[in-house]
One Martini backbone bead per residue (centre of mass of N, CA, C, O) as a GRO file, in nm:
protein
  205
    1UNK     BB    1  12.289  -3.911   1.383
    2UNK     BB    2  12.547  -3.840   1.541
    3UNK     BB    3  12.542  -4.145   1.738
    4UNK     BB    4  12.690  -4.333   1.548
    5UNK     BB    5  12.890  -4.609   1.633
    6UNK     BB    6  12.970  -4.697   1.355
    7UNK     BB    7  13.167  -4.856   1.120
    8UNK     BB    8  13.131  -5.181   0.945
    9UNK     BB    9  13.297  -5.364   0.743
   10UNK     BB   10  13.328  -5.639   0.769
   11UNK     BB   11  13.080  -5.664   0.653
   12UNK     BB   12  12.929  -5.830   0.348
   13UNK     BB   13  12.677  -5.772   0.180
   14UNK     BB   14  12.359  -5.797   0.038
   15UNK     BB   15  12.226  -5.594  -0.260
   16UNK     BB   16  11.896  -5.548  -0.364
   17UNK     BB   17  11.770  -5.493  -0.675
   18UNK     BB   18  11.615  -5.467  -0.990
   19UNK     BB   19  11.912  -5.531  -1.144
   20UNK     BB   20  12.067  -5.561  -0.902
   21UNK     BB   21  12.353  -5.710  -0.743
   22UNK     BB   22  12.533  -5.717  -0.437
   23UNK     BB   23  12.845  -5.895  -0.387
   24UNK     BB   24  13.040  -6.082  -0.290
   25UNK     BB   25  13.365  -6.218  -0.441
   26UNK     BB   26  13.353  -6.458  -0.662
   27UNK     BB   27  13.579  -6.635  -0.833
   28UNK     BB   28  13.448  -6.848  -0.986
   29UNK     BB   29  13.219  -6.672  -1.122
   30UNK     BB   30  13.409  -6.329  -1.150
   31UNK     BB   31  13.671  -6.354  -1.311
   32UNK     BB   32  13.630  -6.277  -1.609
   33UNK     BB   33  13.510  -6.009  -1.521
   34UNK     BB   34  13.767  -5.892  -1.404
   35UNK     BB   35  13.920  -5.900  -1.660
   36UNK     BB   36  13.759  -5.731  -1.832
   37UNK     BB   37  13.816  -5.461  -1.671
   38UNK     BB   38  14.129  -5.451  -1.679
   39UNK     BB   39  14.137  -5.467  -2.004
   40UNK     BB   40  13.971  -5.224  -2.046
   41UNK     BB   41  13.986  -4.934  -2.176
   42UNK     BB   42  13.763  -4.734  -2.063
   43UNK     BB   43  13.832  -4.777  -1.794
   44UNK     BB   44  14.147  -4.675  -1.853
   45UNK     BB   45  14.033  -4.393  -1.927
   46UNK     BB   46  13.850  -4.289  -1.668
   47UNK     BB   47  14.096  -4.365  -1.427
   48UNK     BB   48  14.391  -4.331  -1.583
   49UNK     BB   49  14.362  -4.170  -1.858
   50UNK     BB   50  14.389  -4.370  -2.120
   51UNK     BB   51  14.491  -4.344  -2.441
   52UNK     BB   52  14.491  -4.537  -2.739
   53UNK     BB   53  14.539  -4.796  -2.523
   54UNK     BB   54  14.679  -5.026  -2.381
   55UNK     BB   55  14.600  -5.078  -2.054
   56UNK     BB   56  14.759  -5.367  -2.033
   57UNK     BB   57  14.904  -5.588  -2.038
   58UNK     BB   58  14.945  -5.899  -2.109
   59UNK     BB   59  14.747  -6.161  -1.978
   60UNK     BB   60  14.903  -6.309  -1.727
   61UNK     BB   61  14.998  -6.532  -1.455
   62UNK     BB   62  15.059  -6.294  -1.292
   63UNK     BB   63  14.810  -6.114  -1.323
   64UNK     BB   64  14.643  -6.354  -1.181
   65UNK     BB   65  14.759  -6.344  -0.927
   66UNK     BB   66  14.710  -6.041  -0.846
   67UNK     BB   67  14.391  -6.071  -0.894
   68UNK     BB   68  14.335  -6.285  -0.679
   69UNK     BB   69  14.469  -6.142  -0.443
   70UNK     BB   70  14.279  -5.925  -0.413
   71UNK     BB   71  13.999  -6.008  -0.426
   72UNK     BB   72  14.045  -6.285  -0.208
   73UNK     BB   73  14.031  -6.055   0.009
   74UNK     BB   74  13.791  -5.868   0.043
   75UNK     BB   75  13.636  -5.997   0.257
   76UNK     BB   76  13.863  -5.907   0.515
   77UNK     BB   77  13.796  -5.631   0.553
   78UNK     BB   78  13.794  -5.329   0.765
   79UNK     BB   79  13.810  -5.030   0.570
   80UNK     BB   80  13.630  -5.184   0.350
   81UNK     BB   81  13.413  -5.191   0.021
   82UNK     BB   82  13.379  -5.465  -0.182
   83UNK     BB   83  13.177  -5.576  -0.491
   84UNK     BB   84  12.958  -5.709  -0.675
   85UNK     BB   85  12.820  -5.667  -1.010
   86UNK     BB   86  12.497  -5.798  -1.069
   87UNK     BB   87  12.292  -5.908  -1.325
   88UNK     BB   88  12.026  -6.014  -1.294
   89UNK     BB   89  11.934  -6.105  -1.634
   90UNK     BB   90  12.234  -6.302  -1.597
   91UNK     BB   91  12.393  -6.376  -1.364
   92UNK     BB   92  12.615  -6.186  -1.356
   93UNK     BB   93  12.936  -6.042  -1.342
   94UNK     BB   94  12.966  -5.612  -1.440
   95UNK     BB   95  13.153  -5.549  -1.136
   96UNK     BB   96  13.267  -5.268  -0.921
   97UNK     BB   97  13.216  -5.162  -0.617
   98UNK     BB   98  13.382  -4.876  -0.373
   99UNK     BB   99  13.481  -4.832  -0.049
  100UNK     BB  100  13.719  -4.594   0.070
  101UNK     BB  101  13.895  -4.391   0.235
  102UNK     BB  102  13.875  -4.442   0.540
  103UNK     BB  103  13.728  -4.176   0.764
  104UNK     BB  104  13.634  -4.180   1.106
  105UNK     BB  105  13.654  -3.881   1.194
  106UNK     BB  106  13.476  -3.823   0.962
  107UNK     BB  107  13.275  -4.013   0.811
  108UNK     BB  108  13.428  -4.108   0.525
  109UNK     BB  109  13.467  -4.156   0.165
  110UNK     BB  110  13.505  -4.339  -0.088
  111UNK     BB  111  13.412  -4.386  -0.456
  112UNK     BB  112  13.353  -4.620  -0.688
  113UNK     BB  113  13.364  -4.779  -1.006
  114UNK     BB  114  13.325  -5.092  -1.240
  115UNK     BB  115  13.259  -5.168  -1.570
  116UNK     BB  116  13.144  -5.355  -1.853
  117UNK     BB  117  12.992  -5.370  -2.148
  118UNK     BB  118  12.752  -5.518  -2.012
  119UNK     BB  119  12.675  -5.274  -1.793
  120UNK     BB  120  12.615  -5.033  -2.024
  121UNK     BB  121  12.341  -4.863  -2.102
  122UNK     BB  122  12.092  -4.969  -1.847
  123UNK     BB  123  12.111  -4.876  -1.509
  124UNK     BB  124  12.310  -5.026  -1.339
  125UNK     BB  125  12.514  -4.819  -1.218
  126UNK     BB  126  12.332  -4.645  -1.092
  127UNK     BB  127  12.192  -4.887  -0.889
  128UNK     BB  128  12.459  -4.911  -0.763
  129UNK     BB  129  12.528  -4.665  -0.634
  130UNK     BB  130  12.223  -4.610  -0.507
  131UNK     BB  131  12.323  -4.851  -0.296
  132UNK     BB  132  12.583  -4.798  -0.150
  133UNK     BB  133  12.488  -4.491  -0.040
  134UNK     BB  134  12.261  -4.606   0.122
  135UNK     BB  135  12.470  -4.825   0.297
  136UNK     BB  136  12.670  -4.559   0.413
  137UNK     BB  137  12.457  -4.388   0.559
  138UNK     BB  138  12.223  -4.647   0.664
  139UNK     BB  139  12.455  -4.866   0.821
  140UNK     BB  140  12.773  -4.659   0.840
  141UNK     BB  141  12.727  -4.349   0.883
  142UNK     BB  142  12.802  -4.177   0.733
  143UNK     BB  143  12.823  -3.834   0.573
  144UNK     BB  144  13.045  -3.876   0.353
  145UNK     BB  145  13.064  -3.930  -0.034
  146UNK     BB  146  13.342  -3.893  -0.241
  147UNK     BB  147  13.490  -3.823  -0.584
  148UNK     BB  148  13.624  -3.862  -0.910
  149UNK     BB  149  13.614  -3.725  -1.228
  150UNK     BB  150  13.638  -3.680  -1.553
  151UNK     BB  151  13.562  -3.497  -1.811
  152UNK     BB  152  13.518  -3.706  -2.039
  153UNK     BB  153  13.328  -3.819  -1.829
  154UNK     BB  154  12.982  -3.794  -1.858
  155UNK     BB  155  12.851  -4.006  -1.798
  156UNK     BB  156  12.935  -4.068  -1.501
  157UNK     BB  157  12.861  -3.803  -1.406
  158UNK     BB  158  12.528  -3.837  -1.450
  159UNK     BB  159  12.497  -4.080  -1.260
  160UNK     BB  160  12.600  -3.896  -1.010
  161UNK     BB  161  12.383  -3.698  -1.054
  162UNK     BB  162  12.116  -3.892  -1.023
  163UNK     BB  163  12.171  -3.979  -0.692
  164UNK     BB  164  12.345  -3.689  -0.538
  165UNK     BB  165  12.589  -3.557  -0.673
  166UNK     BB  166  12.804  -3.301  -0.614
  167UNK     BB  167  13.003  -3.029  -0.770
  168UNK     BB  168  13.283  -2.896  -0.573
  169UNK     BB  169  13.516  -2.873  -0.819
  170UNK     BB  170  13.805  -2.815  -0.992
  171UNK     BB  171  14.086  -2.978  -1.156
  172UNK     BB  172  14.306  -2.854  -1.365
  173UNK     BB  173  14.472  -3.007  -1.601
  174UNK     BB  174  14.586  -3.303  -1.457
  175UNK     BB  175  14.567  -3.424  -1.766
  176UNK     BB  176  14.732  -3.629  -2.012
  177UNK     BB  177  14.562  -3.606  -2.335
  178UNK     BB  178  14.728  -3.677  -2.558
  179UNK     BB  179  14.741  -3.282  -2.667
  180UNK     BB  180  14.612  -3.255  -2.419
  181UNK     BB  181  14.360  -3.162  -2.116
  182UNK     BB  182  14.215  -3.275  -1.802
  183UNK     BB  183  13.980  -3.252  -1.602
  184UNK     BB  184  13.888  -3.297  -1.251
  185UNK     BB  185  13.565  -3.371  -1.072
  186UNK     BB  186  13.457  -3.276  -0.760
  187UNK     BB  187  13.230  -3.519  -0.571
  188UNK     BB  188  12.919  -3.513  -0.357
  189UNK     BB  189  12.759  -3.687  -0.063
  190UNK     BB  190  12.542  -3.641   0.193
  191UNK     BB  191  12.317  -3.738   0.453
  192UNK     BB  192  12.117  -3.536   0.438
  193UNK     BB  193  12.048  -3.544   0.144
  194UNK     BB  194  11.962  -3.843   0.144
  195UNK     BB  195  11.740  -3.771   0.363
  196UNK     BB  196  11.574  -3.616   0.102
  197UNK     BB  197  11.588  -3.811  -0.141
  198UNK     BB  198  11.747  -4.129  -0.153
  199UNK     BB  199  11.869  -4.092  -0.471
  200UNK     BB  200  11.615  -3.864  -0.615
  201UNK     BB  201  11.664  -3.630  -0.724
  202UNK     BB  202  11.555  -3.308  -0.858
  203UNK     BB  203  11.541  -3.125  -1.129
  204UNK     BB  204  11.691  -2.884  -0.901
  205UNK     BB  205  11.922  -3.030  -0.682
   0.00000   0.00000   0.00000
């Protein structure tokens, strides 16, 4: 397994599962859905740890020429991962998987998601991150796979503790949220681990 020849982002897949389907970017038909991840509190909660605020200014055409020129670019990308979250059941795009900060030397990645509120608290996020998970370790060879989550966001930690993301350590108090402070945990999963559970891993691992 260490004789991997290397990853290829080049590569742009269509990984398909039960729930979801992951495929690059088509802005004809994903642009409404970007916006509204851009746009939407929750994520902007969890990500930027805004509390109780607009996440972003009112979306003007500054905004939309920004939005297009990074989405319409991800298909070019050499050093990363960026894929549309289509939910089978309405072929809609409610989100974006990214494997991100490849380090090649070292064989690992960081993970993201962003969902809408279309694609939250139904198995969508889970099935789209093993399967991302599973494209890193079995198609581009990673060794390791590494996020942060907020404290705040337990169902975000719950779905990678799902899949077989293991907690790391905590960064204290990293955050100012409102009155108070949030913690944030370094969690990750190895090519070992995923060899032995696939994603799967049982109440005990």
């Amino acid at each position: 397994m260490d004789d991997h020849p290397g990853a290829d982002f080049s590569v742009k897949p269509e990984l398909t599962g039960e729930l979801v389907v992951l495929r690059p970017f088509d802005l004809t038909r994903d642009a409404p859905a970007i916006r509204d991840w851009l746009t939407d509190r929750e994520v902007a909660r969890f990500t930027a740890g805004t509390p109780q605020t607009t996440p972003a200014p009112p979306w003007d055409e500054e905004a939309e020429i920004r939005m297009r020129d990074w989405y319409g670019s991800r298909g070019h990308q050499s050093d990363r991962l960026d894929l549309a979250v289509i939910d089978r059941a309405s072929g809609l795009c409610v989100g974006e998987v990214v494997l991100n900060e490849w380090s090649p030397a070292n064989r690992s990645c960081n993970f993201r998601i962003a969902l809408t509120a279309a694609g939250r608290d139904r198995g969508l996020g889970s099935e789209a991150v093993r399967l991302t998970v599973g494209y890193g370790f079995e198609r581009l060879g990673l060794n390791r796979i590494s996020l942060t989550v907020f404290d705040h966001n337990p169902r975000g930690r719950r779905a990678y503790e799902k899949v077989g993301f293991v907690l790391e350590g905590t960064r204290r108090e990293v955050l100012r949220y409102g009155d108070g402070w949030v913690d944030d945990h370094d969690m990750a999963i190895l090519a070992s681990e995923w060899r032995r559970h696939r994603g799967c891993p049982g109440p005990d691992a």
